[in-house]
N, C-alpha and C positions, 0 to 999 in steps of 0.2 A: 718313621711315623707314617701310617696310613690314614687316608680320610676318605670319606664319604655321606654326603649333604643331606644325604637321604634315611629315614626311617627305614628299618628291613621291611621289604615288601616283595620283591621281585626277584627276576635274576642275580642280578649284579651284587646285591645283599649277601647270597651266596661266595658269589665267586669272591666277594670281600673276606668273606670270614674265612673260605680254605685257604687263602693265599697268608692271608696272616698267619694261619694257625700253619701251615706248612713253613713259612719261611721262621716262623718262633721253637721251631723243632729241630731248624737245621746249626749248625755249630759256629758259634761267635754273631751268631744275629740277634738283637733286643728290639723287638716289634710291639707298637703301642698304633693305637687305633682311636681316630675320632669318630662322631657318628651319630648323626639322629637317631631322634626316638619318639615312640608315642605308648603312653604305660595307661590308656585306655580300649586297646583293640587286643588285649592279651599278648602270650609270652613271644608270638609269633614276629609282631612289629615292638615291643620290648627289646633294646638295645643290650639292655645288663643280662637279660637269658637267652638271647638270639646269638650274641658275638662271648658268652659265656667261655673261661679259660682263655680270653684273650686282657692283657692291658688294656681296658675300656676307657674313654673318656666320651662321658654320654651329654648330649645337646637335646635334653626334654623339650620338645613342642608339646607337653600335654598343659602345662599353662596356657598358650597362646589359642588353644582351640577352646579354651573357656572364656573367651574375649566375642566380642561383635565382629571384630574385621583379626583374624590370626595372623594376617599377614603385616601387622601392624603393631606386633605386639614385641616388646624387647626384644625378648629371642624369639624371632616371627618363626610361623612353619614355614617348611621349606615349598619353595615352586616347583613347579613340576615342568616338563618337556611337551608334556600333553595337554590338550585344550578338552579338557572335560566339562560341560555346563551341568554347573550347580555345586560343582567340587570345591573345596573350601584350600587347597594348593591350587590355588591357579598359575597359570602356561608363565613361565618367565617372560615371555617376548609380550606381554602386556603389563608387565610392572612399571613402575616408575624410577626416575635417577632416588627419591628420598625411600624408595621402597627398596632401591639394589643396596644403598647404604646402609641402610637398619639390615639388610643379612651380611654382609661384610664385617659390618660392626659387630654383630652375635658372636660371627664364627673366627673373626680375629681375636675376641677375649677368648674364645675355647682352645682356641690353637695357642695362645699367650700360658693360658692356666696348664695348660697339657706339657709346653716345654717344646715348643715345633723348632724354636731359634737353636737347642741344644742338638739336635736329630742332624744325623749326616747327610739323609736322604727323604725326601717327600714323597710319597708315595698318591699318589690323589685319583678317588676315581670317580669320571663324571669330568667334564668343566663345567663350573658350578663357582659362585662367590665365595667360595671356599680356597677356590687359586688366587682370588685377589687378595683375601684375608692374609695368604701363606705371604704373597708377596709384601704385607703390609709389619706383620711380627715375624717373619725368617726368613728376609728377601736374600741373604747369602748361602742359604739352602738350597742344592738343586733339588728341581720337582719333575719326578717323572709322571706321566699323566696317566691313566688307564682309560680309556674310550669304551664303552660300553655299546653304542650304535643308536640308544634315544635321544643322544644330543646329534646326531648327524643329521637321525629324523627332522629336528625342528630346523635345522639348518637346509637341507631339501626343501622342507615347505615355505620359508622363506623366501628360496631363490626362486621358488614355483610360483610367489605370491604370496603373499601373507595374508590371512582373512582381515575384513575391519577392526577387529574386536586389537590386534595384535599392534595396538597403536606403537611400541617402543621395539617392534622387531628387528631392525636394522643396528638400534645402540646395543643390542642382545646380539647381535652377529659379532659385531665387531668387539665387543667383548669377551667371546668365546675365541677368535680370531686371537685376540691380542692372548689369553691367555694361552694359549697351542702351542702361540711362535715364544714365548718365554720356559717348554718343557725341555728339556733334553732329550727328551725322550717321549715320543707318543704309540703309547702299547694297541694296538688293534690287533680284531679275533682276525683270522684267517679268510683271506678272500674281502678285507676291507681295506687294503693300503693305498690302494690307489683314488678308491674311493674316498677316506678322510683326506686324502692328500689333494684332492680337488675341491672337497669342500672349506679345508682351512688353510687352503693358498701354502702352501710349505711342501718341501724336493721328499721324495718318497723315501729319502735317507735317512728324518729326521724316525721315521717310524719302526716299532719291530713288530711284527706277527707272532703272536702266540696265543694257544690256543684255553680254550675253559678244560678242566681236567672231572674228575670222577674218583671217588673213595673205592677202591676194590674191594675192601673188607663191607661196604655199604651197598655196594649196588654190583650184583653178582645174579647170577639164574640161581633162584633156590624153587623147591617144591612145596606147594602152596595147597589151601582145601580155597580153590577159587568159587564157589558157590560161599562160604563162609565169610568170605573178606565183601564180597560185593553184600551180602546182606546187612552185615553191621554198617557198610559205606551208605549205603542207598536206604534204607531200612530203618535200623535199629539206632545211628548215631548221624543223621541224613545233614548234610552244611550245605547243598546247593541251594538258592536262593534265587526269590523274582525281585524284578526290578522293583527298587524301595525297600525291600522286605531283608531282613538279618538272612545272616546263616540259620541252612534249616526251613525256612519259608515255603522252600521246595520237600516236597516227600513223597514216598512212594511205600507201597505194600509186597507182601513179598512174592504176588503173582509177578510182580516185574523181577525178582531174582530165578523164579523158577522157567520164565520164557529164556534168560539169558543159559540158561544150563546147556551143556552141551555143541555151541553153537563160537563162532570165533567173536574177540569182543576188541573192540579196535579205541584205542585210547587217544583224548588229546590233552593235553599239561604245559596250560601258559596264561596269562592274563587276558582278559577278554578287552583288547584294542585293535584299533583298526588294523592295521600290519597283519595280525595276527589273521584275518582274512575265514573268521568262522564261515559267518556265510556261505562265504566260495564254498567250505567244508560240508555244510550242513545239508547245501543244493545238489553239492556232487555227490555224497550218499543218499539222497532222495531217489537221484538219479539211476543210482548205481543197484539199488535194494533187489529191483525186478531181475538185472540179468545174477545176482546172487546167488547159487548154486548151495547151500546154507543160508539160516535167519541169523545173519552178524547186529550185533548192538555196540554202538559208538556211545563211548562214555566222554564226558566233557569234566575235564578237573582241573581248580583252578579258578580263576576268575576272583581278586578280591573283594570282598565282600563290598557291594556300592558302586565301584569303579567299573564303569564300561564305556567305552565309545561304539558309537552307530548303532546300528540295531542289536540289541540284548538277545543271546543265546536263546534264554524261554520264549523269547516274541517271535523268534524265526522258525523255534521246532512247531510252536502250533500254529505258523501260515501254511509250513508244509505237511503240516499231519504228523509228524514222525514218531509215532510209540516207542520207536527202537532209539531214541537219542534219551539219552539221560542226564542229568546235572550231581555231579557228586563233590562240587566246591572245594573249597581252597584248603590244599593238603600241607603239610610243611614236609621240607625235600626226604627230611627222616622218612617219613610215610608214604612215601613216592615209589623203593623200590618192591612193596607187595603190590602194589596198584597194575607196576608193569608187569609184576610174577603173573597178577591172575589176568593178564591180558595177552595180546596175540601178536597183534601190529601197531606200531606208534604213527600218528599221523599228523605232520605241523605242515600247514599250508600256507606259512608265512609268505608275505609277497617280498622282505627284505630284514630275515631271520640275521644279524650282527654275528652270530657263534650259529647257537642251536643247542643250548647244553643238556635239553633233553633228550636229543639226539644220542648223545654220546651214554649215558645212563641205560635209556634205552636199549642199546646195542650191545652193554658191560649184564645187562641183565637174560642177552640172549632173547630180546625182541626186535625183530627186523623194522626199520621205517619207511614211512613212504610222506616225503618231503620235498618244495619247490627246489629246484634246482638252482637256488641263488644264497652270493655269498657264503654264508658257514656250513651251509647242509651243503653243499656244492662241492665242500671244500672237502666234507667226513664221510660224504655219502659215496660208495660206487655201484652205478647202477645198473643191477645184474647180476653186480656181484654181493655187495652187502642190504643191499635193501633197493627203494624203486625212486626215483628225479623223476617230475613233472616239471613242464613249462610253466614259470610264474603266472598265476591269473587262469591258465587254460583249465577251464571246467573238463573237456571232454578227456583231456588225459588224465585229470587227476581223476573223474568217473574210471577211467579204464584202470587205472594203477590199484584202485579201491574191491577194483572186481576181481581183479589177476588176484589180488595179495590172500583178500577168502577164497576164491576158488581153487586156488591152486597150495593146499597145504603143504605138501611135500617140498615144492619150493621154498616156500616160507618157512621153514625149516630150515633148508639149504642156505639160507641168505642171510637167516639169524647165526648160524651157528661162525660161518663166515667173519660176521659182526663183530660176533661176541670175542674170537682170537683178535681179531685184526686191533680191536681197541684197547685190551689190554697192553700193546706193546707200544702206544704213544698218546694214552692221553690219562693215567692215573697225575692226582695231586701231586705227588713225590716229585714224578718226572719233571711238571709244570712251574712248581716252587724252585727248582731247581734253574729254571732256564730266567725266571724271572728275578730271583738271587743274583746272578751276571749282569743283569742289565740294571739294576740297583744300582751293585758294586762300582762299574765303570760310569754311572752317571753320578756317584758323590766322588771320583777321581774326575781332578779339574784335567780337562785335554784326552780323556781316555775318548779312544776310537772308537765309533761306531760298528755294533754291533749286528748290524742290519738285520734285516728279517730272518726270523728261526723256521726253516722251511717245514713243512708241516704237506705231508701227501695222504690223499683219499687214500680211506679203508673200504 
């Protein structure tokens, strides 16, 4: 049985559904799935059409967001890792001890109804009150954990200091803490073992490295009328959004698809949070525009609709003036690989990207990246040869990496194509399900031996 605390929104929502739906394809496996939901934001954060062809057992938060305080509500919505002001998930490490137990409570009857105590194996992703629940209805269960990298986030900014507002941060550590050392297993992306393993005190033995994977029948180089797709995206069916305002808020006419013609168009696809380091982005193509040897346009996709920390994408393009930065909003992963087809270069300037799984999409679609050199892009990226590493944070090199990668097409070429073999031979779903099938198996056999990290080498 898998779980997951969260409504689909994000990454990890993904990586939950391939990994279910890959290990339910493989032979003698019956895989069942817990899992928020909210059946007011459309089918996208919809648990019953998101995790669709999977054994679903859905945990509707669309009740509790009809209440004054949702967090408060039977089955409360779930918290989040992030301190967004005005978000109605607020950050865990400011909850209360009767606030942890009303989600415990929730998600112990879902795990009770669902059958968690019958299941050989826990599958959990996130630590989240969802590992306490397991422990409270299927404590004879072993639970493997899956680490995602936003719960490490809040565990960094704890040790960093915790802001005022985060009055129960410390019983929020040691809760994450205590639930770690009770996994058998803690799954991290590649390039984080040592890092989780200094954040939740536990021998780097207890962990295995493996990687996020990729659909090849889904995210492939196909031949696209890229003038047609960014028009319907930008134009004709527009989702990027200003601050307060729905999808759609933002719009645009089709002088802006006709300046994009011809010209390289550089993509970014991720949530608009701090980590995520737009800014950096936004400053270092500002920067980068004049020594540009061609008029390149950076498209930004992504961003759930409401959800942002620090300064908002639209408030930064028009401090810097940027015409050429566009908002083309939150795509679902289906819709993701024309986005890359009509695009040129991918660019995540994450300052502490957990995987990169766009990265990898990316790269299976035959688009070169150019991404911080930390952690998961560190790990997938080689640079020079499959795409370009910058120093975290460093503006001037990410400016230089931004001007190399338009100016220089023929490389860019070279580096895609590079990419695009190298990924095929280690990071499709099949492969991934498969390495993650092993470490199931020997954590529901009591005394099976540690399987250590599944070594994973730059493409």
């Amino acid at each position: 049985m898998s779980g997951t605390l969260f409504f689909p929104r994000g990454g990890s929502a993904y990586v939950a559904r391939a990994l279910a739906r890959g290990l339910a394809r493989r032979e003698g496996i019956d895989v069942s799935l817990v899992a928020g939901s909210r059946r007011d934001l459309g089918e996208l954060s919809d648990a019953r059409s998101f995790y669709s062809g999977i054994d679903l057992h859905e945990v509707d938060f669309t009740p509790a967001l009809r209440t004054a305080d949702p967090m408060a509500a039977a089955t409360p919505l779930q918290p989040s890792y992030e301190d967004r002001p005005g978000a109605r998930d607020r950050v865990f490490a400011a909850l209360d001890d009767h606030a942890y137990e009303r989600q415990v409570a929730a998600w112990a009857d879902a795990l009770h109804r669902a059958g968690a105590a019958r299941a050989d194996v826990l599958h959990l992703h996130h630590l989240t009150p969802l590992n306490a629940a397991a422990q409270r209805v299927a404590g004879a269960v072993p639970v493997v954990g899956h680490l995602h990298g936003t719960e490490l986030l809040m565990l960094e900014a704890i040790a960093r200091g915790a802001p005022a507002a985060w009055t129960h941060a410390q019983a929020w550590r040691r809760r994450l803490l205590g639930w770690a050392s009770r996994c058998e297993r803690l799954i991290v992306a590649p390039g984080n073992s040592e890092r989780a393993a200094g954040l939740l005190d536990l021998p780097l033995k207890r962990f295995v490295s493996l990687p996020n994977g990729f659909d090849p029948l889904l995210f492939r180089r196909m031949n696209v009328d890229r003038d047609a797709i960014w028009r319907r995206v930008l134009v004709d069916e527009p989702r990027g959004w200003h601050p307060g305002g729905d999808a759609g808020s933002v719009r645009y006419d089709a002088t802006v698809v006709d300046r994009m013609a011809g010209g390289p168009v550089l993509l970014f696809a991720g949530r608009f949070t701090e980590v995520k380091r737009l800014p950096l982005l936004l400053e270092a193509f500002a920067a980068a525009r004049p020594r540009m040897s061609a008029r390149a346009t950076l498209v930004l996709v992504g961003g759930h609709p409401g959800e942002w920390e620090g300064e908002h994408p639209a408030d930064a393009i028009a401090r810097l003036g940027l015409t050429d930065v566009l908002l083309a909003g939150w795509h679902d992963q289906s819709e993701l690989p024309e986005l890359l087809a009509a695009s040129d270069v991918l660019v995540l300037p994450s300052e502490r990207e957990s995987f990169g799984q766009v990265i990898v999409e990316a790269m299976a679609c035959g688009v070169a990246p150019v991404a911080a050199a930390s952690l998961g892009p560190a790990q997938i990226i080689c640079d020079g040869r499959t795409g370009w590493l910058f120093g975290v944070d460093d503006h001037a090199a990410l400016t230089d990496a931004l001007v190399d990668a338009v100016n220089r097409p023929a490389e860019r070429a070279r580096r895609a194509a590079l990419a695009e073999h190298a990924i095929l031979e280690r990071y499709t779903w099949q492969a991934v399900s498969g390495r993650l099938e092993r470490v199931l198996i020997e954590a529901a056999q009591p005394g099976a031996p540690s399987p250590g990290r599944v070594p994973i080498s730059r493409v």
